[in-house]
Biotite code that builds the C-alpha atoms (Angstrom):
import biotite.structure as struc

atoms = struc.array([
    struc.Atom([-132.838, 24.696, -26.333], chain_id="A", res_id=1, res_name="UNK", atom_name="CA", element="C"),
    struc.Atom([-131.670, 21.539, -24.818], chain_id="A", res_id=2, res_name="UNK", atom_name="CA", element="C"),
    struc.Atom([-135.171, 21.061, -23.686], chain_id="A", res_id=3, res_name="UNK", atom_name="CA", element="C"),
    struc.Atom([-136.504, 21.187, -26.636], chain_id="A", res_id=4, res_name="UNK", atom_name="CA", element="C"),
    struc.Atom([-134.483, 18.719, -28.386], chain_id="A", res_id=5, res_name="UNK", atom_name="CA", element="C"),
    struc.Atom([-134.521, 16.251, -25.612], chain_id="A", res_id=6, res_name="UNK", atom_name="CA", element="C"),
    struc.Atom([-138.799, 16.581, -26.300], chain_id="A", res_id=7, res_name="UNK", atom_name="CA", element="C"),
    struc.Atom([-138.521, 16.211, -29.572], chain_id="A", res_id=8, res_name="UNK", atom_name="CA", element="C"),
    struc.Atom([-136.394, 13.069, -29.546], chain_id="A", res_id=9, res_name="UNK", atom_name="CA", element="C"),
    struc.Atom([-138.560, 11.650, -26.526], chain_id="A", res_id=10, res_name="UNK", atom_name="CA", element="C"),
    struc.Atom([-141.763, 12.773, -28.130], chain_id="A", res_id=11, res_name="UNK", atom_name="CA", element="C"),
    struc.Atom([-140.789, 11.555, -31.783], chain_id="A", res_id=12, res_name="UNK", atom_name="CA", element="C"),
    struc.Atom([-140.251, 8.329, -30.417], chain_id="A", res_id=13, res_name="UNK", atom_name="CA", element="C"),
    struc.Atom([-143.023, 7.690, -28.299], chain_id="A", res_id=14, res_name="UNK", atom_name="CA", element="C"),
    struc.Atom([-145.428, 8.822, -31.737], chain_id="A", res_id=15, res_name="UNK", atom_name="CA", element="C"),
    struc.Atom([-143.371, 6.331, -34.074], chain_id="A", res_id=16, res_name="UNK", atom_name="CA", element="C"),
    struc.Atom([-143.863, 3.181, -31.701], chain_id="A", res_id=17, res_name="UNK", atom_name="CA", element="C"),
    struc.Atom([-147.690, 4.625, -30.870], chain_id="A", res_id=18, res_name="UNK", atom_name="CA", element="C"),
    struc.Atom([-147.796, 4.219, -35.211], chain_id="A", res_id=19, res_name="UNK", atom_name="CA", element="C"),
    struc.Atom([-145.810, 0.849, -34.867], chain_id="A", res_id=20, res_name="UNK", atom_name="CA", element="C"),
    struc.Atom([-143.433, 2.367, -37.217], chain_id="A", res_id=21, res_name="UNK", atom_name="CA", element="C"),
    struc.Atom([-140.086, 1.650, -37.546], chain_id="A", res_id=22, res_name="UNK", atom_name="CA", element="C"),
    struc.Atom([-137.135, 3.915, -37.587], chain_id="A", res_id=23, res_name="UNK", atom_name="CA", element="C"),
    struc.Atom([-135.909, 2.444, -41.128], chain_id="A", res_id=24, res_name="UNK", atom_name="CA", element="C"),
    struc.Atom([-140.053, 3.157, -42.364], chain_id="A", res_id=25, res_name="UNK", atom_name="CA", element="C"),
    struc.Atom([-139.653, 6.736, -40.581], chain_id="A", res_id=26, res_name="UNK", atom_name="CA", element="C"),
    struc.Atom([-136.356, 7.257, -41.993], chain_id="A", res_id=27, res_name="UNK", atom_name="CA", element="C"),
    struc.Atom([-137.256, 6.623, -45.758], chain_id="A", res_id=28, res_name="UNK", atom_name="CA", element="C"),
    struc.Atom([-140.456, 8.220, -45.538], chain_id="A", res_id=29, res_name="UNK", atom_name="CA", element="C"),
    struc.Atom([-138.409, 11.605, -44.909], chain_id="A", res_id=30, res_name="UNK", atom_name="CA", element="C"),
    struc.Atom([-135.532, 10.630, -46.704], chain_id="A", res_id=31, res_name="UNK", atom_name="CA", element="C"),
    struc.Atom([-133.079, 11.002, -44.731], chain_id="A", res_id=32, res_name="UNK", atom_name="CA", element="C"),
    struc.Atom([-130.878, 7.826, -42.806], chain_id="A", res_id=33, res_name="UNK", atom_name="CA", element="C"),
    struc.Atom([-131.824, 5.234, -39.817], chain_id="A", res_id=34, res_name="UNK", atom_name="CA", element="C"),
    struc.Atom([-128.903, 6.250, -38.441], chain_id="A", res_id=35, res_name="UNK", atom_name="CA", element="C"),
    struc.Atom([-130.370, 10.377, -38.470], chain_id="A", res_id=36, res_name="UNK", atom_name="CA", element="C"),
    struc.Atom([-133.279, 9.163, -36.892], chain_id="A", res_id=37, res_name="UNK", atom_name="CA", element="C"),
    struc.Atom([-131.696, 7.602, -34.230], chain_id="A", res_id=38, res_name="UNK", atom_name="CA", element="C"),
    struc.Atom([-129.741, 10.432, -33.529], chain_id="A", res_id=39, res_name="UNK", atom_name="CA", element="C"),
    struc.Atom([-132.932, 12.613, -33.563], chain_id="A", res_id=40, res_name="UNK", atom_name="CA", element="C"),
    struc.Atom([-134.235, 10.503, -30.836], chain_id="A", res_id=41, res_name="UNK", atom_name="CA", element="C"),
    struc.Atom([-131.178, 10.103, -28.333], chain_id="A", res_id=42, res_name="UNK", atom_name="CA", element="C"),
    struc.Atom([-131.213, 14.078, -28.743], chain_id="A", res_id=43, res_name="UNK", atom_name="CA", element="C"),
    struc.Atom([-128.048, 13.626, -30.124], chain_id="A", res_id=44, res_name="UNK", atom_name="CA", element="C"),
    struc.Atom([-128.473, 15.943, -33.084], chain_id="A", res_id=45, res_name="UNK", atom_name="CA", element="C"),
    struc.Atom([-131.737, 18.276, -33.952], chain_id="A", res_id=46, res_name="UNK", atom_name="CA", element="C"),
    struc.Atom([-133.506, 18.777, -37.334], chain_id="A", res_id=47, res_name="UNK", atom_name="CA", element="C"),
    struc.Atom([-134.260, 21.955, -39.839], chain_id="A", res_id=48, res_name="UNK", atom_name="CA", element="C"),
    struc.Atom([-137.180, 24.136, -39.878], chain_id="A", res_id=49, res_name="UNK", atom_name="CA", element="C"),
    struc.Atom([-137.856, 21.776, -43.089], chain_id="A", res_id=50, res_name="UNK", atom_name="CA", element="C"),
    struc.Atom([-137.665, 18.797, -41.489], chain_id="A", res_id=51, res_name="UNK", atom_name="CA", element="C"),
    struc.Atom([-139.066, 19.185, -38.210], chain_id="A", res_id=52, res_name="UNK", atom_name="CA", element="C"),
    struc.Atom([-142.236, 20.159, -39.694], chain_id="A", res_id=53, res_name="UNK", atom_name="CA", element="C"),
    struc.Atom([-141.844, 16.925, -42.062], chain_id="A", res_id=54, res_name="UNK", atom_name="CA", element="C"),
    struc.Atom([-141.549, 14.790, -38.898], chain_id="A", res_id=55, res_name="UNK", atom_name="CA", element="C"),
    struc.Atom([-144.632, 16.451, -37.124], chain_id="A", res_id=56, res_name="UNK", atom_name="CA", element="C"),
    struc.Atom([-146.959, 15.930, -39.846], chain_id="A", res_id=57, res_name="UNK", atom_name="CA", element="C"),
    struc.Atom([-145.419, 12.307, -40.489], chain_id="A", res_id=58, res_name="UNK", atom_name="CA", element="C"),
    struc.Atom([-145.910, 11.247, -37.113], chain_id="A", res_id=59, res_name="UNK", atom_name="CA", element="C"),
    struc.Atom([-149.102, 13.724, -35.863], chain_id="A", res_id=60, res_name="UNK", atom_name="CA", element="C"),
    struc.Atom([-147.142, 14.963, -33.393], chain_id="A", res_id=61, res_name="UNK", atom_name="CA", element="C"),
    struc.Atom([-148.886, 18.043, -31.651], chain_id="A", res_id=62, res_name="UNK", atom_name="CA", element="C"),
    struc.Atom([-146.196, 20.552, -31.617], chain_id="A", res_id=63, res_name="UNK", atom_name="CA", element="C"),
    struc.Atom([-146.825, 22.052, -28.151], chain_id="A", res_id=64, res_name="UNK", atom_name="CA", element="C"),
    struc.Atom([-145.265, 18.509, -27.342], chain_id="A", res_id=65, res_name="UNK", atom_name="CA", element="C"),
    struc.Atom([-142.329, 19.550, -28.697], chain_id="A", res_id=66, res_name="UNK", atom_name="CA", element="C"),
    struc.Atom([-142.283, 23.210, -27.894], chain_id="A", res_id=67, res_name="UNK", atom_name="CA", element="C"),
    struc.Atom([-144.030, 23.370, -24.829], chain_id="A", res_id=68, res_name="UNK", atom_name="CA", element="C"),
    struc.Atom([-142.830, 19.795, -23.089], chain_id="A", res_id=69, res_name="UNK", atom_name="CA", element="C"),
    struc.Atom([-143.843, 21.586, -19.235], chain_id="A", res_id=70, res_name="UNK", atom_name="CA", element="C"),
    struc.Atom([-147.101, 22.204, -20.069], chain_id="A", res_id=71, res_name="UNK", atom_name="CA", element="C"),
    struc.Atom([-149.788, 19.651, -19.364], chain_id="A", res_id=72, res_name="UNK", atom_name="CA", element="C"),
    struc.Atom([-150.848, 17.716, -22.553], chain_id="A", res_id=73, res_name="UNK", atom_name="CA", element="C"),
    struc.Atom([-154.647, 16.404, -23.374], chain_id="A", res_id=74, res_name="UNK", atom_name="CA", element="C"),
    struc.Atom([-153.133, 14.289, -26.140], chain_id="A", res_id=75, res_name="UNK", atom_name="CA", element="C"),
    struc.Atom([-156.633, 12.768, -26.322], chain_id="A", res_id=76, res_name="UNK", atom_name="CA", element="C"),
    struc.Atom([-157.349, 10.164, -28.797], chain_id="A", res_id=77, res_name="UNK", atom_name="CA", element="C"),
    struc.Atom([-159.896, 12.658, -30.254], chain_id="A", res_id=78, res_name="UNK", atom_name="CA", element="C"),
    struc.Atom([-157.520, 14.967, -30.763], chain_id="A", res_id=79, res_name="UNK", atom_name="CA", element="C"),
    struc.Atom([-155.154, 12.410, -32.339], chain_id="A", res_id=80, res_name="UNK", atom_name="CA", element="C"),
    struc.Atom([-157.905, 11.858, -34.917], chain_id="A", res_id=81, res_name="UNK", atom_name="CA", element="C"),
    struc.Atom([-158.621, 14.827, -35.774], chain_id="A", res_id=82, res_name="UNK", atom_name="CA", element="C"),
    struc.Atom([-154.546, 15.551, -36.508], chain_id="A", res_id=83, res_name="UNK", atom_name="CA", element="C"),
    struc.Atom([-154.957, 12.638, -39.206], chain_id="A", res_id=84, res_name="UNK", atom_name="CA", element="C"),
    struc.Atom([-157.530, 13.737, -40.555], chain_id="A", res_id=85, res_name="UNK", atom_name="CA", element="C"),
    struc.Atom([-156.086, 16.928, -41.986], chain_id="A", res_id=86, res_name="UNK", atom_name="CA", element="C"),
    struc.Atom([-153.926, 14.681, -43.772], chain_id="A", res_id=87, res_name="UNK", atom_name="CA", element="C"),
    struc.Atom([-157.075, 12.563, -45.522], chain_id="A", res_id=88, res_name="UNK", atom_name="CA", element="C"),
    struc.Atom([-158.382, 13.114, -48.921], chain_id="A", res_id=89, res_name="UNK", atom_name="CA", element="C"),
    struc.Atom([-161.837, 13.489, -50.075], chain_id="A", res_id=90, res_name="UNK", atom_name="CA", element="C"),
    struc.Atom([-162.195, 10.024, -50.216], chain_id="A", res_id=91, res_name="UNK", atom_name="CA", element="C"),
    struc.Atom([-160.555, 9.117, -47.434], chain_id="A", res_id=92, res_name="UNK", atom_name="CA", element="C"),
    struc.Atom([-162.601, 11.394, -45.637], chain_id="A", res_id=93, res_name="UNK", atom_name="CA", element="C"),
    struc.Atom([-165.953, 9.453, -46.950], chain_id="A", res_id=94, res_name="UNK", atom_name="CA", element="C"),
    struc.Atom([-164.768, 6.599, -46.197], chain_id="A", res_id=95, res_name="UNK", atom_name="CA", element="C"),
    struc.Atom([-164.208, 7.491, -42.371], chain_id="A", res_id=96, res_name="UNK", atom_name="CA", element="C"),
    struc.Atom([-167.444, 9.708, -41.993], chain_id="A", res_id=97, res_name="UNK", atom_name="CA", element="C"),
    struc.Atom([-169.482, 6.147, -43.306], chain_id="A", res_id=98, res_name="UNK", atom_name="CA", element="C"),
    struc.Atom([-167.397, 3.928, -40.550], chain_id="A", res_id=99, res_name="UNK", atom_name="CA", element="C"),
    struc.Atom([-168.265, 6.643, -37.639], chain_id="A", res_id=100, res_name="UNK", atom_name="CA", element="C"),
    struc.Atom([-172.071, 6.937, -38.861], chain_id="A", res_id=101, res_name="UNK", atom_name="CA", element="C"),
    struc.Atom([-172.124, 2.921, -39.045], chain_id="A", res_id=102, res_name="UNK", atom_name="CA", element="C"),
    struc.Atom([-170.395, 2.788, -35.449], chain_id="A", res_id=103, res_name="UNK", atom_name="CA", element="C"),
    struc.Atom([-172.872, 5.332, -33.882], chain_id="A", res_id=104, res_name="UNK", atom_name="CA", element="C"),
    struc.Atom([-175.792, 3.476, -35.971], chain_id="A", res_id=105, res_name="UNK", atom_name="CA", element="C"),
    struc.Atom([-174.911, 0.407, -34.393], chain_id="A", res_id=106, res_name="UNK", atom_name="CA", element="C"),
    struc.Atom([-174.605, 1.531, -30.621], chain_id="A", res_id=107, res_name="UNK", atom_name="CA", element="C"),
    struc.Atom([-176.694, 0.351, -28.194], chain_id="A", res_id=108, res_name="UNK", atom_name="CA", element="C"),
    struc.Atom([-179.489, 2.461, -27.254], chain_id="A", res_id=109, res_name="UNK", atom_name="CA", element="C"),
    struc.Atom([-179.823, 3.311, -23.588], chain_id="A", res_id=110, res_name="UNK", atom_name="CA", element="C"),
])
């Protein structure tokens, strides 16, 4: 178990900084204290069920990062997308299917 809570404080911090999110912004966005956070990331303490599943959706995190921290990781930046995008409303969703029609309308043909 060790493992796994050395991942999960590795991985949670390496998918706050990729967000450019600080630990006080992490920390009130699940309620709990900068000072939990930072023990969730030295490894020093390890979440609930609740709140682990709180932080993965929060920060995307792919949770055979977390569970799984020996086996090889894609973690492509397709992938990444498509995690946020289960989080998008309908209108968010519009919004991003016009700006990746626009982009592809606009490449260069070859």
């Amino acid at each position: 178990m060790s493992d796994v809570k050395k991942s999960l404080g590795t991985t949670m911090k390496n998918a706050r900084n990729a967000l450019n999110m600080t630990q006080d912004q992490l920390a009130e966005r699940l309620k709990v204290t900068k000072r939990y956070i930072m023990h969730l990331e030295s490894s020093r303490k390890k979440p609930s069920y609740d709140l682990l599943f709180k932080i993965i959706r929060e920060l995307n995190i792919q949770p055979d990062l977390i569970f799984y921290p020996e086996k090889p990781s894609k973690d492509s930046r397709i992938e990444d997308l498509i995690r946020m995008l289960y989080n998008c409303d309908e209108r968010s969703i519009q919004i991003v299917r016009a700006t990746v029609k626009a982009a592809l309308d606009s490449q260069t043909k070859e």
